[in-house]
PASEBA-1860 file (N, C-alpha, C; in nm, 3 decimals):
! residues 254
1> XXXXXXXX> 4.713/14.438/2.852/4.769/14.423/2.987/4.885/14.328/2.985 ~ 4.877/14.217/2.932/5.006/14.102/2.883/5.106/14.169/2.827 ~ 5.060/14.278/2.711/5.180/14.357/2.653/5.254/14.439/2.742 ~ 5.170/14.497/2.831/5.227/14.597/2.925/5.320/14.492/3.004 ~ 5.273/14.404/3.083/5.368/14.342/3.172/5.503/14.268/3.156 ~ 5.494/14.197/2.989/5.594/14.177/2.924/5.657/14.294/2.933 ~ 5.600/14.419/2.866/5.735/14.526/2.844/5.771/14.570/2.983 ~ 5.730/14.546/3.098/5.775/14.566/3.210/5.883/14.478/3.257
9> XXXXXXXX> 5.834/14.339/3.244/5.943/14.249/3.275/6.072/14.250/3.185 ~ 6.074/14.265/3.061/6.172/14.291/2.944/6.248/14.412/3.022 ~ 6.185/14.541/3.054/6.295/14.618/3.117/6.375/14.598/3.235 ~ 6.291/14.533/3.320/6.349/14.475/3.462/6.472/14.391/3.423 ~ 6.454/14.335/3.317/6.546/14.185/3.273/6.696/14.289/3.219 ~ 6.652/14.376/3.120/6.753/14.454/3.067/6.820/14.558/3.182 ~ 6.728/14.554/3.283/6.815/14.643/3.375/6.918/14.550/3.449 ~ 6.852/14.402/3.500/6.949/14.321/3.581/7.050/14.282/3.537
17> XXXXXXXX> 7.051/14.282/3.390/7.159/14.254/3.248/7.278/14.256/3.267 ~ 7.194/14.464/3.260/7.284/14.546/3.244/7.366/14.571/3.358 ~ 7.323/14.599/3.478/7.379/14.603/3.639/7.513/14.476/3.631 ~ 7.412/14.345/3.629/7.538/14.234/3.612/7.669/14.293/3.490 ~ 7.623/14.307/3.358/7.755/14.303/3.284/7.828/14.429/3.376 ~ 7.797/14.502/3.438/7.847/14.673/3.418/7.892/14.627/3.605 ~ 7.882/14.519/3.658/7.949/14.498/3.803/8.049/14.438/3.754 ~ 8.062/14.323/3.676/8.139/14.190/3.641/8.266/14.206/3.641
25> XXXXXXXX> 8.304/14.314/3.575/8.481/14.333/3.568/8.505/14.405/3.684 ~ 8.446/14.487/3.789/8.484/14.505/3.894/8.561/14.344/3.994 ~ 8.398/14.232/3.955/8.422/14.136/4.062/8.581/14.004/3.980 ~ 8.581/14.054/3.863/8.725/13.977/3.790/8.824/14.040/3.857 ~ 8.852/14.196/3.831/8.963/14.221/3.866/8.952/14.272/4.034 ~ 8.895/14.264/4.106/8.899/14.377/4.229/8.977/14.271/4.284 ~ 9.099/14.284/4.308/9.194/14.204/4.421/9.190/14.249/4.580 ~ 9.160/14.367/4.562/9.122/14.423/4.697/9.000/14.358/4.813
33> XXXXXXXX> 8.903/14.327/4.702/8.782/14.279/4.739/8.832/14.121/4.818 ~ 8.769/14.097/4.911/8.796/13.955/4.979/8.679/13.813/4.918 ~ 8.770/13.705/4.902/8.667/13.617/4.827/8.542/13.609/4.868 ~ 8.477/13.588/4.983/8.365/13.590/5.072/8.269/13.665/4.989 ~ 8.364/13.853/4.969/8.210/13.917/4.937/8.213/13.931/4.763 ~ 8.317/13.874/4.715/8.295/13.856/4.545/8.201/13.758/4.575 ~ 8.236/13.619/4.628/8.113/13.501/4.588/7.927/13.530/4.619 ~ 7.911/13.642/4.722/7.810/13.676/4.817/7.747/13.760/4.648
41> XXXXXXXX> 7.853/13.864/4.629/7.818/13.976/4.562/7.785/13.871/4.405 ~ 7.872/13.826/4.352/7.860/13.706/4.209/7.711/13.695/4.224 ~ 7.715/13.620/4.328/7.545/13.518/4.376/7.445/13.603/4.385 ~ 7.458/13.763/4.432/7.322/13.862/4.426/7.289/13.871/4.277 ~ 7.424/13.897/4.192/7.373/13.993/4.051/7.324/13.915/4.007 ~ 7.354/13.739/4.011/7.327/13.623/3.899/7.187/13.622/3.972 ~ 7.143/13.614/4.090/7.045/13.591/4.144/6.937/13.679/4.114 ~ 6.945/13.820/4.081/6.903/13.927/4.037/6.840/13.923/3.922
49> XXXXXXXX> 6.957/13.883/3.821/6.906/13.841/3.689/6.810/13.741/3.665 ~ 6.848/13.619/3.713/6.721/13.547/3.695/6.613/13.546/3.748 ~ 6.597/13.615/3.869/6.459/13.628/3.945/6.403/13.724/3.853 ~ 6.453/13.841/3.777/6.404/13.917/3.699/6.339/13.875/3.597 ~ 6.419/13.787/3.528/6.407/13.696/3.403/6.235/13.629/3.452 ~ 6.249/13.564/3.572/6.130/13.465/3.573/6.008/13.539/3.667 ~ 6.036/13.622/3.755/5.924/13.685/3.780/5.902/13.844/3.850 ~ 5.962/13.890/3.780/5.955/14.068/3.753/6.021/14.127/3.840
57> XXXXXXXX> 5.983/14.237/3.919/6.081/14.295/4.015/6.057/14.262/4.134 ~ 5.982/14.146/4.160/5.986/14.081/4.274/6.064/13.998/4.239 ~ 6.063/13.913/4.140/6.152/13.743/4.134/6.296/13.856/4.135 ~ 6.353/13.974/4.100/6.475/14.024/4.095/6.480/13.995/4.248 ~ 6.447/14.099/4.344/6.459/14.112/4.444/6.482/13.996/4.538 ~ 6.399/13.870/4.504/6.372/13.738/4.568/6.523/13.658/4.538 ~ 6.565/13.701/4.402/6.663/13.621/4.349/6.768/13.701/4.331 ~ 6.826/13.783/4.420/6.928/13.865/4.431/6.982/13.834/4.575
65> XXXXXXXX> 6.887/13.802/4.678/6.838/13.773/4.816/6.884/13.583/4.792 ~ 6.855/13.512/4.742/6.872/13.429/4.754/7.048/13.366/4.695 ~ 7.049/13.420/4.587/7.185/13.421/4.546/7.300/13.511/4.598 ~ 7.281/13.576/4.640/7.400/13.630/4.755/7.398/13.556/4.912 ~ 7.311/13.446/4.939/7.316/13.386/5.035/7.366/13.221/4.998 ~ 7.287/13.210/4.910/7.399/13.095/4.800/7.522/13.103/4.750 ~ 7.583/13.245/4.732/7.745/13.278/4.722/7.790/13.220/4.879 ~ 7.716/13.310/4.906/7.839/13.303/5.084/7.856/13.153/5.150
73> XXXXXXXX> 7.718/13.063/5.120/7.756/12.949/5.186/7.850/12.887/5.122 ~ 7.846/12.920/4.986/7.948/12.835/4.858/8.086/12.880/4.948 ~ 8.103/13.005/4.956/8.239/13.105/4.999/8.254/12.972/5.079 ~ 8.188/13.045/5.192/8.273/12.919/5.351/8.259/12.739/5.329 ~ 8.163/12.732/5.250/8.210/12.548/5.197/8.394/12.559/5.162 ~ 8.378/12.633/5.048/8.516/12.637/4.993/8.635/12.694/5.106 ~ 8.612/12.738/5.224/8.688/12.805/5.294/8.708/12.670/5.424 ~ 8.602/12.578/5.453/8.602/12.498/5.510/8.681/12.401/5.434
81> XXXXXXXX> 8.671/12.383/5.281/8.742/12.226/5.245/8.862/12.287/5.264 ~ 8.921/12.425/5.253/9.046/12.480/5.249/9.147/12.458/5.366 ~ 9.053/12.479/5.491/9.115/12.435/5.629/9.133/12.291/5.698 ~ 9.017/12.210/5.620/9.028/12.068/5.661/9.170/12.016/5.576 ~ 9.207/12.048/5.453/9.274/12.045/5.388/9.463/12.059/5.437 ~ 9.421/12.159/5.474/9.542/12.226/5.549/9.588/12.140/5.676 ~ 9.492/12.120/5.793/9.467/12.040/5.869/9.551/11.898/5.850 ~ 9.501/11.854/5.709/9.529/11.759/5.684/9.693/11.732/5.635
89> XXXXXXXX> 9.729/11.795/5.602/9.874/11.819/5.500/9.964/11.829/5.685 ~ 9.899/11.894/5.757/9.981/11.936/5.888/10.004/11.787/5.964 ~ 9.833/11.733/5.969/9.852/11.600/6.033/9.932/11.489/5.944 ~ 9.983/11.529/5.858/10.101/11.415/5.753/10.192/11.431/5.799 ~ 10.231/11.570/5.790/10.372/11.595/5.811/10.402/11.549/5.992 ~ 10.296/11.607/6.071/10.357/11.551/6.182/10.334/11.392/6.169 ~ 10.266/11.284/6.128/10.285/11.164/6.145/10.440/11.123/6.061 ~ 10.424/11.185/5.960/10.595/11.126/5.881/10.722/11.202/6.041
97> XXXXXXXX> 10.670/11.283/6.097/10.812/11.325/6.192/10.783/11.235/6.325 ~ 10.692/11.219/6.376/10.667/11.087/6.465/10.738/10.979/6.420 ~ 10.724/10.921/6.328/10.760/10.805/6.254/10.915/10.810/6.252 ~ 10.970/10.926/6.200/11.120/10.945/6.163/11.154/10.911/6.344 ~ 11.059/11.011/6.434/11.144/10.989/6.553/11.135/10.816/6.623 ~ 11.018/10.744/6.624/11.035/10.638/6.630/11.146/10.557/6.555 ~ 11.164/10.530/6.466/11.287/10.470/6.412/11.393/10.524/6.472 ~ 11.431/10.643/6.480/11.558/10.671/6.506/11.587/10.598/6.718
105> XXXXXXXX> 11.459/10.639/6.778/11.486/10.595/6.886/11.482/10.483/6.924 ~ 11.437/10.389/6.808/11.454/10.207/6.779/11.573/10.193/6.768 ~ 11.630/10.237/6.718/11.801/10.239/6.679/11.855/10.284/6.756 ~ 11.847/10.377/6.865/11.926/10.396/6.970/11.888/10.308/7.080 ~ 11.802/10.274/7.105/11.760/10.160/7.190/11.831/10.014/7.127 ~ 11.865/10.012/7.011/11.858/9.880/6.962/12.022/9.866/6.988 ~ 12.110/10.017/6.967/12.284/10.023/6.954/12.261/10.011/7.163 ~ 12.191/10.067/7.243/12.230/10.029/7.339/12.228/9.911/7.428
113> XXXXXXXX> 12.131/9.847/7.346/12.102/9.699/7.367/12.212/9.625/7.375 ~ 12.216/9.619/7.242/12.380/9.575/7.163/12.497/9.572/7.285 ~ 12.515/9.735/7.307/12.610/9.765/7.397/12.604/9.719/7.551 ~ 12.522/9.694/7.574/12.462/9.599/7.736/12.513/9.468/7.736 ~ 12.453/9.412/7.606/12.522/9.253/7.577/12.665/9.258/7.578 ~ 12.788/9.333/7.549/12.900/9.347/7.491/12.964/9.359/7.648 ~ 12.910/9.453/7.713/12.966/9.430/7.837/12.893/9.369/7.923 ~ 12.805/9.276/7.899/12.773/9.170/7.971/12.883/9.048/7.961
121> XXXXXXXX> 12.896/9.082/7.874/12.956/8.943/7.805/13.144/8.962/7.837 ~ 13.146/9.084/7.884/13.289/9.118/7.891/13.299/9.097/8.013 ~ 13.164/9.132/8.096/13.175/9.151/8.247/13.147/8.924/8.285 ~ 13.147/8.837/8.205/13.111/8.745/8.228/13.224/8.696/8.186 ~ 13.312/8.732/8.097/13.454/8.666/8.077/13.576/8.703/8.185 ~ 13.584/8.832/8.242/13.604/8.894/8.339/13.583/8.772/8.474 ~ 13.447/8.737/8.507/13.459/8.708/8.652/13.494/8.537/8.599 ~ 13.468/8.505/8.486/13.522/8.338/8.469/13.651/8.348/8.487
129> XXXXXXXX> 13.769/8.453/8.385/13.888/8.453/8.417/13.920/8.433/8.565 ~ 13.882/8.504/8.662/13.925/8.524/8.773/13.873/8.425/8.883 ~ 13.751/8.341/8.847/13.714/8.195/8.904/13.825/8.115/8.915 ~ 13.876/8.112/8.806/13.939/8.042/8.724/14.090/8.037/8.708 ~ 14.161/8.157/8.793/14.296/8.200/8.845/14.294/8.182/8.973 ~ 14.439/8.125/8.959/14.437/8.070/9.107/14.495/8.228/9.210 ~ 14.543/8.304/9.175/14.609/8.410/9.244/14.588/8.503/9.113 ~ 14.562/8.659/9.190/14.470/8.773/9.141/14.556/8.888/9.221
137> XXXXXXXX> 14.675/8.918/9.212/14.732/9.026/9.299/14.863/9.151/9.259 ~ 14.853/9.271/9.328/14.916/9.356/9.247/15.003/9.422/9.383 ~ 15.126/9.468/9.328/15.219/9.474/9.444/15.307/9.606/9.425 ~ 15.271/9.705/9.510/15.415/9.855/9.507/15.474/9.846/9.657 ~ 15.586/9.924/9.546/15.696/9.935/9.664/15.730/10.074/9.706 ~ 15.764/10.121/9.848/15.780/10.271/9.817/15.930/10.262/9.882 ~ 15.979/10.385/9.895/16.137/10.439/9.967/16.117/10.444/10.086 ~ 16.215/10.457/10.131/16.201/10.476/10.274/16.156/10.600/10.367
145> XXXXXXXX> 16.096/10.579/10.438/16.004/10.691/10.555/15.900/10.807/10.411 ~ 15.870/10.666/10.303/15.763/10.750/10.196/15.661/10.664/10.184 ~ 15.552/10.744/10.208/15.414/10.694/10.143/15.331/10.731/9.961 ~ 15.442/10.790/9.895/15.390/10.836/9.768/15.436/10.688/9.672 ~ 15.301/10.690/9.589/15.279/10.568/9.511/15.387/10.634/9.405 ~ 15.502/10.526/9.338/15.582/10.564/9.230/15.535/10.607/9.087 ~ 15.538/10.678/9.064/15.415/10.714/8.905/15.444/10.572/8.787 ~ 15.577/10.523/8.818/15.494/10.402/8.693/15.460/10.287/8.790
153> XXXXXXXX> 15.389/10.273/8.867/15.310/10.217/8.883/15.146/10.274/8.921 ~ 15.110/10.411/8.893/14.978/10.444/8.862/14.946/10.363/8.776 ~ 14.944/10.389/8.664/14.877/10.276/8.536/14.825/10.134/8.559 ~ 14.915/10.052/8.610/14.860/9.962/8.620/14.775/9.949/8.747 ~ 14.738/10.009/8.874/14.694/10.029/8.993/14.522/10.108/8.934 ~ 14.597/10.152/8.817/14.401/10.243/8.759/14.364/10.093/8.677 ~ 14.416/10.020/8.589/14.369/9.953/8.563/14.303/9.843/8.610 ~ 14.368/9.770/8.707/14.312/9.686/8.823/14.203/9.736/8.850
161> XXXXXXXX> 14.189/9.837/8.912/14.075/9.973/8.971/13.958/9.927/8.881 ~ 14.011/9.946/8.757/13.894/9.931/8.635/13.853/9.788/8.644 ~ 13.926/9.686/8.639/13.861/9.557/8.665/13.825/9.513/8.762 ~ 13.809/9.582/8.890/13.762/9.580/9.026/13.655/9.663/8.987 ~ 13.611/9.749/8.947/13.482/9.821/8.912/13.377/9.751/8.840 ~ 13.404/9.692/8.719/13.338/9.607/8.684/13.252/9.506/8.733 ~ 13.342/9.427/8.858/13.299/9.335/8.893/13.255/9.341/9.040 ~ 13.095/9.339/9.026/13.059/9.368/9.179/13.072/9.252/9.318
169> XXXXXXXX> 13.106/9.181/9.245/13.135/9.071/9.313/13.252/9.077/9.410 ~ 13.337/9.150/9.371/13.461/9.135/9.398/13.516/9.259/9.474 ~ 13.584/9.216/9.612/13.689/9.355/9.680/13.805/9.343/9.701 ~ 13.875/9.447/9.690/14.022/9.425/9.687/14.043/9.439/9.841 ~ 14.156/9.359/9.884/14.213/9.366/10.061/14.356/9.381/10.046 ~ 14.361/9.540/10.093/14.515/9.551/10.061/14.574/9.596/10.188 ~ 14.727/9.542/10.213/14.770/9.554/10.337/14.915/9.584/10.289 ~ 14.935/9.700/10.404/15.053/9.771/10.369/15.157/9.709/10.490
177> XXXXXXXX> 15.300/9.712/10.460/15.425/9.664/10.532/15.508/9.805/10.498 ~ 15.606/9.743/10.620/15.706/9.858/10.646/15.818/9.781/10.707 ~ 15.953/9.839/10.628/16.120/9.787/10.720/16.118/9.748/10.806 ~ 16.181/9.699/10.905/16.221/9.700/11.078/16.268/9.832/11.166 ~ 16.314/9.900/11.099/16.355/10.074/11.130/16.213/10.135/11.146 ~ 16.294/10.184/11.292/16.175/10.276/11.306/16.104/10.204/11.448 ~ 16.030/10.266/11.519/15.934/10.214/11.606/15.815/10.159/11.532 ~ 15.761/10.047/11.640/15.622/10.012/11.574/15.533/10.072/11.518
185> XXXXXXXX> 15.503/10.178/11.659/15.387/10.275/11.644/15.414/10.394/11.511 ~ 15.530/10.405/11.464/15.581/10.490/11.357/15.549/10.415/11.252 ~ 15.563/10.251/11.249/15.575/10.171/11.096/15.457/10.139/11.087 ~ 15.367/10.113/11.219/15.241/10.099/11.179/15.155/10.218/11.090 ~ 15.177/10.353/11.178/15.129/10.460/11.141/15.187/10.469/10.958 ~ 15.289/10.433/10.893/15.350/10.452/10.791/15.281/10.371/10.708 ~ 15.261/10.212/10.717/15.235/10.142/10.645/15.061/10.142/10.620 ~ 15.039/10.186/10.736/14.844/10.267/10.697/14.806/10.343/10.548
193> XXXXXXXX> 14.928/10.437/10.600/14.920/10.556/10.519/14.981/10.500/10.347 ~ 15.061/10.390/10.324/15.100/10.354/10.195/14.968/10.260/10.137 ~ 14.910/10.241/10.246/14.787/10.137/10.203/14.657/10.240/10.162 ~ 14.646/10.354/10.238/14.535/10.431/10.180/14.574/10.499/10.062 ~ 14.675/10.527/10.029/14.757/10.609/9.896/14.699/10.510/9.807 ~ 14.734/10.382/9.797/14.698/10.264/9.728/14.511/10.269/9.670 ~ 14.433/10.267/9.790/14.339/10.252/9.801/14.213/10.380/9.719 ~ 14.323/10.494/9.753/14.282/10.571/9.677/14.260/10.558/9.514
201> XXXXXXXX> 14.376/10.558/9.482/14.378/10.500/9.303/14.319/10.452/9.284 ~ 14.249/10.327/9.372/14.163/10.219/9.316/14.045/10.289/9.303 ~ 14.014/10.368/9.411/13.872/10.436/9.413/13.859/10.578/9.295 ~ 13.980/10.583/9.282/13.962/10.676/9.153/13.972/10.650/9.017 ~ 13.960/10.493/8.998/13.894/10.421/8.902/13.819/10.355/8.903 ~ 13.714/10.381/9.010/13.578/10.330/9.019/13.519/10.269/9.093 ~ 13.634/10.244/9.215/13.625/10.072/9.304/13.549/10.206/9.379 ~ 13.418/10.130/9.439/13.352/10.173/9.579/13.448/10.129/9.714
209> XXXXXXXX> 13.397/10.267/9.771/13.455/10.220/9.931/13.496/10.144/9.987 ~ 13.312/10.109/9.976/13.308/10.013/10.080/13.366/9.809/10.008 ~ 13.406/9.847/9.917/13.468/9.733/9.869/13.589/9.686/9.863 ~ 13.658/9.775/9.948/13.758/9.832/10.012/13.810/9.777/10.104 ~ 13.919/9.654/10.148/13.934/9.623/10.264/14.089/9.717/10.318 ~ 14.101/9.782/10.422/14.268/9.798/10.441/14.330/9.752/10.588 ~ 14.458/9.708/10.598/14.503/9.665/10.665/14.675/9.684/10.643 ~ 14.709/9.738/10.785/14.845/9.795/10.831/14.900/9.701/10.944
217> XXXXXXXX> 15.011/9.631/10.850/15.091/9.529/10.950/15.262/9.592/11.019 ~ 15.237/9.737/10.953/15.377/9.791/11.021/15.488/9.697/10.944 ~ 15.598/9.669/11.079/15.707/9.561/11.085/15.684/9.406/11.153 ~ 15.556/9.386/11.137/15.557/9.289/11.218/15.568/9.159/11.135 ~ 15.574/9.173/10.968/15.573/9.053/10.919/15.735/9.053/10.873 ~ 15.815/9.146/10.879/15.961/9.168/10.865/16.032/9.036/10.852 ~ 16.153/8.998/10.791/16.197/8.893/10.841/16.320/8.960/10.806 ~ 16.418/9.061/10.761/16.519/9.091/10.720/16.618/9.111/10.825
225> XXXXXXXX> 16.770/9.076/10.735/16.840/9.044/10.888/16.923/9.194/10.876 ~ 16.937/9.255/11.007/16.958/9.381/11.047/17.046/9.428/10.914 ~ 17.031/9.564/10.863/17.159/9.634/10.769/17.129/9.575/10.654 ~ 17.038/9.455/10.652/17.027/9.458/10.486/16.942/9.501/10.417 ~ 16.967/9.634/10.342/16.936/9.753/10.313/16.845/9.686/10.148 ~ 16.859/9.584/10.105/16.819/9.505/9.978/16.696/9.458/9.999 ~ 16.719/9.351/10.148/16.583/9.330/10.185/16.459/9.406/10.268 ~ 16.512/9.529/10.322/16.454/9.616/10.372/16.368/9.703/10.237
233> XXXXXXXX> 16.420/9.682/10.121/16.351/9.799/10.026/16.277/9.669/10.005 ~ 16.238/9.558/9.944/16.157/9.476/9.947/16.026/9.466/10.034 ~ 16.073/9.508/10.164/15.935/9.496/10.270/15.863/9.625/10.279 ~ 15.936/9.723/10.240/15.853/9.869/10.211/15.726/9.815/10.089 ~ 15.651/9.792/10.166/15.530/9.761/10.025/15.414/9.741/10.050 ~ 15.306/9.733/9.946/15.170/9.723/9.976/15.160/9.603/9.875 ~ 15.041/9.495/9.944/15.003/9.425/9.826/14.866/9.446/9.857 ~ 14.830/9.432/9.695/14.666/9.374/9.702/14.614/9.274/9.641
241> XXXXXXXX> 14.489/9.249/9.740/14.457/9.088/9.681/14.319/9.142/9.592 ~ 14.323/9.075/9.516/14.105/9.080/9.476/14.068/8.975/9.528 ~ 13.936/8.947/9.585/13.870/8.857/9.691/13.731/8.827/9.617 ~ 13.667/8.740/9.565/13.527/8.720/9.535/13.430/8.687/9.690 ~ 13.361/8.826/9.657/13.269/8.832/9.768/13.195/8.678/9.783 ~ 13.161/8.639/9.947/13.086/8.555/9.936/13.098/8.395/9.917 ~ 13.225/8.397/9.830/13.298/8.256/9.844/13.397/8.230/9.943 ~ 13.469/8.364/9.992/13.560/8.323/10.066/13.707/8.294/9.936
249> XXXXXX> 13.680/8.297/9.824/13.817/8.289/9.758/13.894/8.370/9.734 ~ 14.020/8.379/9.738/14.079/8.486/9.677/14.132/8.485/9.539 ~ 14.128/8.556/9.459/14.168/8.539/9.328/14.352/8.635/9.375 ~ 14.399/8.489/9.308/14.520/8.595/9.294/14.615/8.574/9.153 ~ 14.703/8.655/9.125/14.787/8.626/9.003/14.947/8.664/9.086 ~ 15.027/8.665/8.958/15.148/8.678/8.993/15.231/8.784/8.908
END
């Protein structure tokens, strides 16, 4: 009876052998096959074989069953370290591009910093100069029965503009004159109109409105004696003052 069951188990063993060698180069080369069911399928035949080996065509069966369930968990272990893995390589790369973007926006924060101080410091030399001047004032002249600003004096009228922008402290009060020719109500109406021409420029380099003072004296500050056509182009004019809000001073130059 021992002989019999040996030669029973001996064939079971040579059959699971044989099954394994005669699957094996399928599960080497089958590229088709997906890893999952090579490791599932690996784990039945090996499992096969040795359940055969140790306890007949039950231990095959038991251990064909157990090793194709021991492939597959192996499969998805290895399919799990594969994705944590991946996971991981992803969460690098985005911390190294976080990082790149922090620095870079340290440095733009840090150049605009920079640049705040620079015109702080410009806007603080700016209002000392002008503490600090006794007269702050800019002066056009126009032709007669004209309110158009002369083009070389744009330039310097935008620039003023620009240093009146800067400084919030500060409004310009500009008051326009006009010849003795002419009726009042005409030189007043005239010398309005050379003062808002004026006023404009300023505001189209930045000066606010309302920082804006204007004032139209016509002919009434005139002093020219009749026909003199020299001192009459002299009183065709606008001046402006810059004024520091709040003190009551006027800054003027010459």
């Amino acid at each position: 009876m021992t002989t019999f069951a040996s030669t029973i188990r001996a064939g079971v063993l040579g059959v699971a052998l044989a099954g394994a060698a005669a699957a094996w180069p399928a599960y080497a080369c089958g590229e088709e096959r997906n890893e999952g069911s090579k490791q599932s399928d690996i784990g039945a035949v090996t499992g096969l074989a040795v359940g055969a080996a140790a306890g007949g065509p039950l231990g095959a069966v038991l251990g064909a069953a157990a090793g194709a369930l021991l492939g597959d968990r192996y499969h998805r272990q290895a399919q799990a370290r594969a994705a944590l893995a991946a996971d991981l390589d992803r969460s690098e790369a985005e911390r190294e591009r976080l990082t790149r973007s922090v620095t870079q926006l340290d440095g733009t924060l840090a150049q605009a910093q920079t640049t705040h101080t620079q015109l702080e410091a410009q806007r603080t030399q700016l209002d000392e100069t002008v503490q600090h001047t006794d007269e702050l004032s800019f002066e056009v002249g126009f032709r007669t029965n004209d309110d158009s600003i002369p083009a070389a004096r744009v330039p310097p009228l935008l620039k003023l503009g620009g240093l009146l922008a800067s400084m919030p402290q500060a409004r310009a009060r500009i008051a326009g004159y006009a010849d003795p020719r002419g009726s009042d109500a005409y030189n007043d109406e005239l010398s309005l109109r050379r003062a808002q021409a004026v006023a404009a420029v300023l505001m189209s380099a930045g000066v606010p409105g309302e920082r804006i003072l204007i004032e139209a004296h016509g002919k009434t500050e005139s002093t020219s004696a009749a026909g003199d056509l020299d001192a009459y182009a002299l009183e065709r004019h606008v001046t402006v003052r810059v004024e520091l809000q709040g003190s009551g001073q006027v800054a003027r130059r010459d």
